[in-house]
C-alpha positions in Angstrom: 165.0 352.7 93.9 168.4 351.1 92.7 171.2 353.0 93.4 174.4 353.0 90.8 177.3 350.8 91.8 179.8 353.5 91.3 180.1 357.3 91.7 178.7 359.3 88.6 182.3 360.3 88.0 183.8 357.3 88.6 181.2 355.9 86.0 182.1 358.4 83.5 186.1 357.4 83.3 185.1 354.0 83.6 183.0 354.7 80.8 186.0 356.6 78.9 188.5 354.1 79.8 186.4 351.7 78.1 186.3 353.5 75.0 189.8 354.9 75.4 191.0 351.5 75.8 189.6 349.5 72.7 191.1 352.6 70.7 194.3 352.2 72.3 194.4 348.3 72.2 193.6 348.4 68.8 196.9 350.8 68.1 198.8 348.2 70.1 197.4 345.4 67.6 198.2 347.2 64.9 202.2 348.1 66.2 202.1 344.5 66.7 201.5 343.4 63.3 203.6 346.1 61.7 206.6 344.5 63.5 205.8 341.2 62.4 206.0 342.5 59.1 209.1 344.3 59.6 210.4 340.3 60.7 210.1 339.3 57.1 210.9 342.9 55.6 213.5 344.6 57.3 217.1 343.6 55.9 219.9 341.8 58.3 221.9 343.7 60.5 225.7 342.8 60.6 225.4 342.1 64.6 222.4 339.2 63.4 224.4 338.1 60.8 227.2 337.8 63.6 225.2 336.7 66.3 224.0 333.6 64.0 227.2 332.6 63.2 228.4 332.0 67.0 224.9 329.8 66.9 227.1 328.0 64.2 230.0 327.5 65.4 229.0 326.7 68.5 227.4 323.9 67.0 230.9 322.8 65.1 232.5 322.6 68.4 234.6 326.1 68.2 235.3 327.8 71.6 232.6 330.8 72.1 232.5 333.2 74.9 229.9 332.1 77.4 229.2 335.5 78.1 226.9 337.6 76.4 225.7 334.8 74.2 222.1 334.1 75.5 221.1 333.4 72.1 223.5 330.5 71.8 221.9 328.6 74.0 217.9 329.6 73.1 218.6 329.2 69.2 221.0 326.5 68.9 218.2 324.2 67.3 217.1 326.7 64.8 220.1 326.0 62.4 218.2 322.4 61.8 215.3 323.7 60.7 214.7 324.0 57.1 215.8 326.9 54.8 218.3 329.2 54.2 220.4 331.2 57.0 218.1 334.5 56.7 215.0 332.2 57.1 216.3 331.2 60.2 217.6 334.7 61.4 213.8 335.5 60.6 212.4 333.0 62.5 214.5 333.9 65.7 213.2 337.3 65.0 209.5 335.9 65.4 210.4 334.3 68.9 212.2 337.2 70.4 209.3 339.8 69.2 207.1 339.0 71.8 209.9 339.8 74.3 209.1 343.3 73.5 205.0 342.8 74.1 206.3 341.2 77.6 208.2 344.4 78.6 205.4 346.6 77.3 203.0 344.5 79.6 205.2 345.1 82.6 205.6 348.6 81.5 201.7 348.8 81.7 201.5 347.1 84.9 203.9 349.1 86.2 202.8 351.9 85.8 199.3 352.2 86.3 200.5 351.8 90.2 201.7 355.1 89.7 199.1 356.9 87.6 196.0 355.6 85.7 195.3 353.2 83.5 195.1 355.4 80.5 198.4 356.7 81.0 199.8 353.5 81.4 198.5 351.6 78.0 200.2 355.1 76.6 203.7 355.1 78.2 203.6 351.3 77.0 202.9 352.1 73.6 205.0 354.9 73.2 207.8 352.7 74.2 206.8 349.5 71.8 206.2 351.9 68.8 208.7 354.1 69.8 211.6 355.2 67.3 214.6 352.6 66.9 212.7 350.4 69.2 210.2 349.4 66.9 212.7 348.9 64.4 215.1 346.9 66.7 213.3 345.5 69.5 212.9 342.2 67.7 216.9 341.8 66.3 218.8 338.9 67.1 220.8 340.7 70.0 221.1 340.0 73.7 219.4 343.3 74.4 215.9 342.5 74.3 216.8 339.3 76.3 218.1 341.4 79.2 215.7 344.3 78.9 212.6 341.8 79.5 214.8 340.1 82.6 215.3 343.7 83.8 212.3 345.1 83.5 211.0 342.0 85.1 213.1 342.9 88.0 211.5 346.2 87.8 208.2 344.8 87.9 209.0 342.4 90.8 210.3 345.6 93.5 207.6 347.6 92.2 204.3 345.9 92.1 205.4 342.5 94.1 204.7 342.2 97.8 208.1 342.0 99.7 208.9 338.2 100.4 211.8 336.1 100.0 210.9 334.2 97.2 209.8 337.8 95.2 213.7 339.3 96.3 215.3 336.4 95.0 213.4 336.2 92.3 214.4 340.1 91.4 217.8 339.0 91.8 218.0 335.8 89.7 216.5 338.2 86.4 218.9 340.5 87.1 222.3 337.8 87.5 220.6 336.5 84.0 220.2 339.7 82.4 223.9 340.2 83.3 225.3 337.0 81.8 223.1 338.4 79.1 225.0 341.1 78.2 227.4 343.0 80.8 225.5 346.6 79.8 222.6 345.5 82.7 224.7 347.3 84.6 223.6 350.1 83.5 220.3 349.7 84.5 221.4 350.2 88.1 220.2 353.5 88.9 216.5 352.2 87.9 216.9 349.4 89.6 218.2 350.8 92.9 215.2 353.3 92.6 212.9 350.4 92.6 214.7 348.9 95.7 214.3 351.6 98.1 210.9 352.5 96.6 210.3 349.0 98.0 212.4 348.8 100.8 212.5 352.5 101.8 209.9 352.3 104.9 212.6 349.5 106.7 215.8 350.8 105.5 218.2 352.4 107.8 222.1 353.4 107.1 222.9 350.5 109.4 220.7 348.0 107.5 222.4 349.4 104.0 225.7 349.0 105.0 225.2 345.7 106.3 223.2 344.7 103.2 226.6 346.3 101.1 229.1 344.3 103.0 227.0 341.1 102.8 226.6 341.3 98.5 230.7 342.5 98.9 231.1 339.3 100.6 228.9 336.9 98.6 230.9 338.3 95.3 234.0 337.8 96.7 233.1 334.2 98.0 232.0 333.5 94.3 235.1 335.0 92.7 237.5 332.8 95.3 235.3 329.7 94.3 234.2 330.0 90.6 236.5 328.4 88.3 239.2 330.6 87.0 238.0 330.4 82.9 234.8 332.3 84.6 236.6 335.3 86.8 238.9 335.6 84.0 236.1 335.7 81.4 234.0 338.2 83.2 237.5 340.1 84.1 238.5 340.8 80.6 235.2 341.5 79.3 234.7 344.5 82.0 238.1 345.4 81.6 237.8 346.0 78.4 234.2 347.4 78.2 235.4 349.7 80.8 238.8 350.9 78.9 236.6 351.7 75.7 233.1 351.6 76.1 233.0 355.2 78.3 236.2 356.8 76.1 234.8 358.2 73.2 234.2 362.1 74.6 230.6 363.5 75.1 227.8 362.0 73.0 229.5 359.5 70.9 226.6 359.0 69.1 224.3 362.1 69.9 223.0 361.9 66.5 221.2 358.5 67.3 219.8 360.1 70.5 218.7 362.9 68.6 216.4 360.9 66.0 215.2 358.7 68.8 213.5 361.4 70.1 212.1 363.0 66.9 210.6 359.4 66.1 209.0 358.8 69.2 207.2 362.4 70.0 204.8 360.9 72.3 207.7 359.4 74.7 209.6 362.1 74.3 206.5 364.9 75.4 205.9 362.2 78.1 209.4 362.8 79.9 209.2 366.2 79.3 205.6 366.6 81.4 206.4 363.5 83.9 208.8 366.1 85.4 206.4 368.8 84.9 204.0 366.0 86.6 206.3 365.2 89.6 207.1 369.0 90.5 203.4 369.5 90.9 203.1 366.7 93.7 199.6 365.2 91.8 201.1 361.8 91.5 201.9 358.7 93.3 206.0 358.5 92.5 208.0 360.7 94.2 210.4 363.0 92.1 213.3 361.2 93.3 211.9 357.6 91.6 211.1 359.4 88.9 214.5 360.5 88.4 216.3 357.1 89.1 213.9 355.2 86.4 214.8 357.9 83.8 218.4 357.8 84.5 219.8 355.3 82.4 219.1 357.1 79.4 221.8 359.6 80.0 224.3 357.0 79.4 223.7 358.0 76.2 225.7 361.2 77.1 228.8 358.8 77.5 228.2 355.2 76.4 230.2 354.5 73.2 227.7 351.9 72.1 224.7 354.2 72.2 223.4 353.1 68.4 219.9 352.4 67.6 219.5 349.6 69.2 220.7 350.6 72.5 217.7 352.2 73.0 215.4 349.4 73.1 217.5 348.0 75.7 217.6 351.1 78.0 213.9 352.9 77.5 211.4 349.9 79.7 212.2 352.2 82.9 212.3 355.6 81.1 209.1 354.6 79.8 208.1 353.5 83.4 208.5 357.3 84.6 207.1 358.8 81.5 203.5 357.9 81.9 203.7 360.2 84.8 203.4 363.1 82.0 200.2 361.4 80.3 197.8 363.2 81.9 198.8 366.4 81.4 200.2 365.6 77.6 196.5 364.7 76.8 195.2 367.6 78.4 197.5 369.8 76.1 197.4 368.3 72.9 194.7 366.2 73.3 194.2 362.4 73.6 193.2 361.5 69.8 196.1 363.0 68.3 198.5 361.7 71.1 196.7 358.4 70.2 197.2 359.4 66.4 201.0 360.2 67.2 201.7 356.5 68.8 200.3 355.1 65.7 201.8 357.7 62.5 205.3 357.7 63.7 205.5 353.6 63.4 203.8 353.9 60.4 205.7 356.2 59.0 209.0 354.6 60.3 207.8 351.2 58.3 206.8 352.8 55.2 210.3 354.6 55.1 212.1 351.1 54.9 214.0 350.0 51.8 212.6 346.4 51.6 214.8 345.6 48.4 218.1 345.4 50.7 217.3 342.3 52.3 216.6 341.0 48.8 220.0 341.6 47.7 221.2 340.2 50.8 219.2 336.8 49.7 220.7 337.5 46.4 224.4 337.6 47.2 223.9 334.5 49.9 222.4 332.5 46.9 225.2 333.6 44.4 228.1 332.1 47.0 226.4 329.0 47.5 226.9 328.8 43.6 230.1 329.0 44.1 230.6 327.0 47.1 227.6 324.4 47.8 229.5 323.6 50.5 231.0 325.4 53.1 234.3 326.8 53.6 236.8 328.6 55.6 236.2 332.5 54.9 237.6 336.1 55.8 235.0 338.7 56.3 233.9 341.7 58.3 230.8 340.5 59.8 230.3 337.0 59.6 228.0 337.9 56.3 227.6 334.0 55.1 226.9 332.8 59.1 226.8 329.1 57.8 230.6 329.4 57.3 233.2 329.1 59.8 234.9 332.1 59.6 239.1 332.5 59.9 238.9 335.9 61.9 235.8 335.0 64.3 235.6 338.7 65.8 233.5 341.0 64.9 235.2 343.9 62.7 233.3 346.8 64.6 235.0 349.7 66.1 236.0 348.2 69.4 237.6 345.2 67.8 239.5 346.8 65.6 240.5 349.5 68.1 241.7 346.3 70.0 243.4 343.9 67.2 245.1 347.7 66.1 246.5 347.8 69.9 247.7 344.2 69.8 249.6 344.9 66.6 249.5 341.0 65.4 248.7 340.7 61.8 246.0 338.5 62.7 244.5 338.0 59.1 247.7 336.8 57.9 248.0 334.7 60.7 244.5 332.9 59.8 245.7 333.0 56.3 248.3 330.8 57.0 247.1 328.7 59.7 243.4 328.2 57.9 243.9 328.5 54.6 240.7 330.0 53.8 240.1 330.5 50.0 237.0 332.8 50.0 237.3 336.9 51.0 233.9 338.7 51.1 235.1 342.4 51.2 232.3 343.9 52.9 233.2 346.8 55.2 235.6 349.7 55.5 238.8 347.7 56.5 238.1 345.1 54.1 237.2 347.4 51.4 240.1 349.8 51.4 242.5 347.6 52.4 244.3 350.7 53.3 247.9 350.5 54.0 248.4 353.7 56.3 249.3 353.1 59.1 247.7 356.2 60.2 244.4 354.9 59.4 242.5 354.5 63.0 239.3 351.9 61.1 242.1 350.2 58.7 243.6 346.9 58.7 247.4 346.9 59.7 249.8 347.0 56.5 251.0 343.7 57.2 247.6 342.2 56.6 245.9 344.8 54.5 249.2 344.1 51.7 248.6 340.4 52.4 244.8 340.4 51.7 245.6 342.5 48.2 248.2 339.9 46.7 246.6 336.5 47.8 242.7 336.9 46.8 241.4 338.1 43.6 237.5 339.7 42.4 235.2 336.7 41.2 231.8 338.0 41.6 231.1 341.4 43.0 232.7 341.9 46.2 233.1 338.5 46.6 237.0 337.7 46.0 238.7 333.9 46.2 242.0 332.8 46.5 244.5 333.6 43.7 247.2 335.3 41.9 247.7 337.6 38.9 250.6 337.2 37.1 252.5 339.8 35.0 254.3 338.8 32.1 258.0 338.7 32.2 260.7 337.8 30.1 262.8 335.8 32.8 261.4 333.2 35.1 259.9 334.8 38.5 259.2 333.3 41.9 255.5 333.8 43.6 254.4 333.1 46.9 251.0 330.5 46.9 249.8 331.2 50.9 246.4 329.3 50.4 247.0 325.8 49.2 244.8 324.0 47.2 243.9 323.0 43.2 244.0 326.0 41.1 242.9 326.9 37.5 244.9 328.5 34.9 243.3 331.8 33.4 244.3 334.0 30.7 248.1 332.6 28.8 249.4 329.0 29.2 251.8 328.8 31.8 255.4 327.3 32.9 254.6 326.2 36.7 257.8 324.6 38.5 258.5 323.2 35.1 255.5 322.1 33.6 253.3 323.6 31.2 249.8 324.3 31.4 247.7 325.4 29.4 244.5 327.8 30.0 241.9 325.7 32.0 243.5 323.1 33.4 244.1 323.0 36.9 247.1 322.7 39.2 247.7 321.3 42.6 249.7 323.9 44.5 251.1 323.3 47.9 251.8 326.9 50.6 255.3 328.5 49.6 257.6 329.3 46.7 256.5 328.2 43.1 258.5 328.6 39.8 256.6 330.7 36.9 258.4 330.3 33.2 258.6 333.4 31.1 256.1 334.7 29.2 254.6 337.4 27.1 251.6 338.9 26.1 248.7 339.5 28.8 248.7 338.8 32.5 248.0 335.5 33.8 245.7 334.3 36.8 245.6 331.4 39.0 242.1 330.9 40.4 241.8 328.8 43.4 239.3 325.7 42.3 238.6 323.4 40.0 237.1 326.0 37.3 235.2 327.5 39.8 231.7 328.5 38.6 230.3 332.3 38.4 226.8 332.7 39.7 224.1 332.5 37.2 222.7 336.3 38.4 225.2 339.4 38.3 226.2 340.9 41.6 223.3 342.9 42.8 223.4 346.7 42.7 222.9 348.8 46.0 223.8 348.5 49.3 223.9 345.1 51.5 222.8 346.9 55.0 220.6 349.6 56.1 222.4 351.9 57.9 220.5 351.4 61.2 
């Protein structure tokens, strides 16, 4: 008589694994294809429009941070490539999206080790179609990037048989994910976790200590030997990251936190039973790993930066730990409607997004290059045309301009002067207002905010150009021209260091004092440009950006 190959019981969860596995395969096809959708849907965030323009002016030749910019040197081709700036943003979005299918497959593989294959495909899931990582997980950021190197660390001390060539390989993703983006450092209580997990049966306090003086030793040795534009770099940007990034009080940005985990229900009830899981003692991680893979999400509690996208950068590990609770969530709830959940929540998250913002956004980018079918020198918040070169290269975020307000240099008047740019987009608080109150912590300085207002004027929606207003006066008065360049005359014939022109004709105006005549009647405008043309569309109405 034959005899089965495997256990009756064993048969039967093979048997429901089977069938529990097409159904939660196809849910992982269908997450997958959402996100490709959102590629093409979802409207531009500043830090992509932002991120694209370093690709830019990298390209031109301009001095950009090596640190932090790992999308500099993947991307830099893309620009060549045919179509407009958010076509190419797009595209980079299509190569970095399976960066989040490669951290869900190590989150798998991971942690079936550690529970059962079921659980697994579901703590992977639940992180892919999670909340703001489904949303975000595929945005041109340096995140992603480091989260896959990270996680592939992970992978490599959990799963990997201890060698040389596996250790250094753990510690080569980890040095990238670093020049990544300095916040893989806060991935260290996962990642010291995994390192005694792996190491914990060999380790003694003698063997620690020794292995602590000996990475003291190799960082000092680099530091002594690196060139000094590279310890300074990396010196200023943890300085600084350091001084502002942990200042901000308790839960900068709870709020985030707080719709993370009502928009992924499944990770959330995972957490929650993985600890109910681990107290029990039916499982294969011991409380203590448990606790160091779910630990980086309580940066939240203090990291400045914890905004939507922070979480697809921090959750691979918390994940990891999660599918600890599977079991038992299944048992409670059931394991079609936790399947259900990993698939509605997405769903619902996509159907939710306004797909006419990035169609504006196309809309406004269209209307400048009207304007300018070429290029130029521009003051903005975000790098919103990433094409241009940009006089103020930072990026007007909190930080920054906690940072440019410290300095106290009026740098916009500065670039004014230095750059002569001709075209203001005034996108943004700062650039908005132009507040002069000093006592205004997210406003420009008065100095710059006052110089803004009197050297551009409104052409096309919030899109402002070079250029003066000019009451009428009955003697001759003196204005100051910052931005040089040919200029048209608007609105009553003018007297201009002695000459008359009349309405249309243009004038070649050099930086500094110029001579207007008297005159009556209504105000006059010099417009920078040789009758420079209005976009065939009006402005667009609604916002630019999604919030998050």
């Amino acid at each position: 008589m034959a005899t089965s190959a495997l256990p009756a019981t064993a048969a039967s969860e093979s048997r429901s694994w089977l069938t529990d596995g097409k159904l939660l395969f196809g849910i992982g096809v269908v997450l997958v294809v959402l996100q490709i959708e959102l590629v093409f849907a979802k409207s531009i965030n500043w830090d992509e429009f932002f991120h694209f323009n370093q690709i830019h002016a990298h390209l031109r030749g301009d001095k950009v941070q090596w640190l932090q910019t790992p999308h500099i040197r993947l991307f830099a081709w893309v620009p060549g490539l045919s179509g407009e700036p958010i076509d190419h943003i797009q595209w980079i979005r299509l190569m970095l999206l399976p960066l989040g299918v490669l951290t869900s497959l190590a989150i798998f593989d991971i942690a079936r080790r550690f529970s059962d294959t079921r659980s697994a495909a579901i703590a992977a899931l639940a992180y892919f179609g999670g909340g703001y990582v489904f949303q975000h997980s595929f945005a041109l950021r340096a995140d992603m990037i480091a989260a896959t190197l990270l996680t592939g660390a992970l992978w490599v001390l959990l799963t990997r048989n201890r060698s040389i060539v596996w250790d250094i390989a753990a510690i080569a993703l980890c040095a990238l994910a670093f020049v990544s983006t300095v916040k893989a450092v806060l991935f260290a209580p996962a990642l010291a976790a995994a390192a005694w997990w792996r190491w914990r049966d060999v380790l003694s306090m003698k063997l620690v200590l020794g292995a602590g003086i000996l990475a003291v030793t190799a960082c000092a040795i680099f530091w002594l030997s690196a060139p000094q534009a590279i310890t300074r770099s990396i010196a200023g940007l943890l300085t600084a990251s350091l001084g502002h990034m942990f200042s901000a009080g308790l839960f900068p940005q709870g709020k985030f936190l707080i719709i993370q985990l009502a928009t992924a229900p499944v990770l959330t009830g995972l957490v929650i039973y993985a600890f109910v899981a681990a107290r029990s003692g039916a499982n294969r991680m011991p409380l203590w790993l448990l606790v160091g893979l779910i630990l980086p999400l309580a940066w939240t509690i203090i990291y400045r930066n914890s905004f939507p996208y922070f979480f697809a950068f921090v959750l691979p590990p918390v994940a990891i730990g999660a599918s600890l609770g599977a079991t038992m969530l299944c048992e409670r709830y059931g394991f079609r409607l936790v399947a259900a959940a990993l698939l509605i929540a997405p769903v619902i998250s996509s159907a939710m997004l306004d797909r006419d913002v990035i169609d504006r956004q196309r809309a406004v980018h269209a209307g400048i290059a009207e304007i300018f079918p070429e290029p130029v020198r521009y003051i903005d918040d975000v790098a919103f045309r990433p094409d241009f070169p940009r006089a103020v290269p930072h990026f007007a975020s909190g930080w920054a301009l906690a940072n440019y307000r410290e300095k106290g240099e009026a740098t916009y008047s500065e670039a004014m002067t230095k750059t002569q740019p001709p075209l203001l987009i005034r996108q943004g608080y700062a650039l908005e207002t132009l507040a002069p109150d000093p006592a205004d912590d997210m406003a420009l300085l008065p100095e710059d905010a006052a110089a803004l207002a009197a050297n551009y004027i409104p052409h096309w929606g919030i899109v402002h150009v070079a250029g003066k207003r000019i009451d009428p006066s009955q003697s001759a008065q003196t204005i100051e021209i910052v931005i040089a360049g040919t200029y048209t005359l608007e609105g009553q014939n003018l007297t201009i260091d002695g000459e008359t022109y009349t309405v249309g004709e243009t004038v070649i105006l050099d930086s500094g004092k110029v001579a207007i005549g008297p005159f009556t009647g209504d105000a006059a405008t010099l417009r920078w440009g040789d009758n420079l043309p209005q976009p065939t569309q009006p402005f667009p109405d609604g916002k630019l950006f999604t919030t998050y």
